[in-house]
N, C-alpha and C positions, 0 to 999 in steps of 0.2 A: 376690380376694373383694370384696365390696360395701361400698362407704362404711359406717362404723357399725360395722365389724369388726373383731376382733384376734384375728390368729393367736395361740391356744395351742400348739398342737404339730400335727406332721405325725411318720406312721411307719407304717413298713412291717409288715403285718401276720404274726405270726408262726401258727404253728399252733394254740399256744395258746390267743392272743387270740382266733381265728375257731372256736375251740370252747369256750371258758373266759370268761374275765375280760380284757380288754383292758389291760393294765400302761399305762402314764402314764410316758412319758419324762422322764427326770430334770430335763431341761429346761423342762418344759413352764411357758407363762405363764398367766395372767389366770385361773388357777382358783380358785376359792371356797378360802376355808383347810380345810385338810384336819380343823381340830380344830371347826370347826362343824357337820359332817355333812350339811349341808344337799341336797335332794333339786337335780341338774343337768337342767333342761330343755332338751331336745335334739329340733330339729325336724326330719325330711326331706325334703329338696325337696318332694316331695308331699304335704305337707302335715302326715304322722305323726307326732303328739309323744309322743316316747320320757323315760322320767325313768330316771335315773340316779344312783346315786351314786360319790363319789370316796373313800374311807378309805383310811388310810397300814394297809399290812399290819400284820399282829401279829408277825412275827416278827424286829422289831428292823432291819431294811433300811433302811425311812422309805420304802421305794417307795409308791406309793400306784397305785392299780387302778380301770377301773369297773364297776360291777356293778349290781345293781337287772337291768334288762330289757338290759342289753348282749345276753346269749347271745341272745335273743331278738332283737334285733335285727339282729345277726349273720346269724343264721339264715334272715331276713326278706329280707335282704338278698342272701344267699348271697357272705356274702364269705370271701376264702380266703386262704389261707400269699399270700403276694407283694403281695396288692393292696392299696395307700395309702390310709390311711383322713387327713384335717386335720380341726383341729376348730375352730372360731373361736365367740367371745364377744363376743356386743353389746353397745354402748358404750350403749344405750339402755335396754332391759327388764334387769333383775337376775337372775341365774342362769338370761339366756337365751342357747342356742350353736345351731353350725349345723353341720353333719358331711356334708364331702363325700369321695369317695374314688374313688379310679381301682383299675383291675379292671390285674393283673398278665397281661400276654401267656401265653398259653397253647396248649401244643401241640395241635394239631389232628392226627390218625389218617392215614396215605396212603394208608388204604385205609375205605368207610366200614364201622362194625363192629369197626374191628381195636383189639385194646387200645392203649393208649397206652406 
């Protein structure tokens, strides 16, 4: 990634995420604290700024999740079970990140038409 950047997390996306709430690996770094609530601005290469937020679930875990416009971004993006989403935090703007992600190999048909 680019000068000015800090990996927060990298993870493979599950079904969930790519149709729900994107879960926050336990590990993840340089995120805003979870008890300030504060809204994560999230740009896409092309220019899209997505807002975000990060809350620690309610049900006692501590996992924390994001939500706001994820599904929709998801959606937007058509990303799916397998594919790598990283998300990095600028060392410069405040509660600014940058989310890129690689698309998981997928079966192609050997015949065209034929289900998968």
């Amino acid at each position: 990634m680019v000068e000015g950047y800090l990996k927060c997390f990298e993870k493979e996306i599950s079904q969930t995420d790519a149709t729900g709430n994107l879960e926050i690996p336990r590990d993840a770094l340089h995120l805003p604290d979870a008890m300030e609530d504060r809204q994560i601005m999230l740009v896409w290469h092309n220019g899209t700024i997505w807002r975000f937020r990060a809350p620690v679930r309610g049900d006692g875990t501590g996992r924390r999740y994001m939500t706001c416009q994820w599904r929709q971004f998801a959606r937007d993006n058509s990303l799916m079970h397998h594919d790598v989403v990283e998300l990095y935090r600028s060392t410069f703007i405040e509660n600014f990140f940058v989310v890129t992600f690689e698309r998981a190999l997928r079966a192609l048909p050997l015949f065209p038409g034929a289900p998968l």
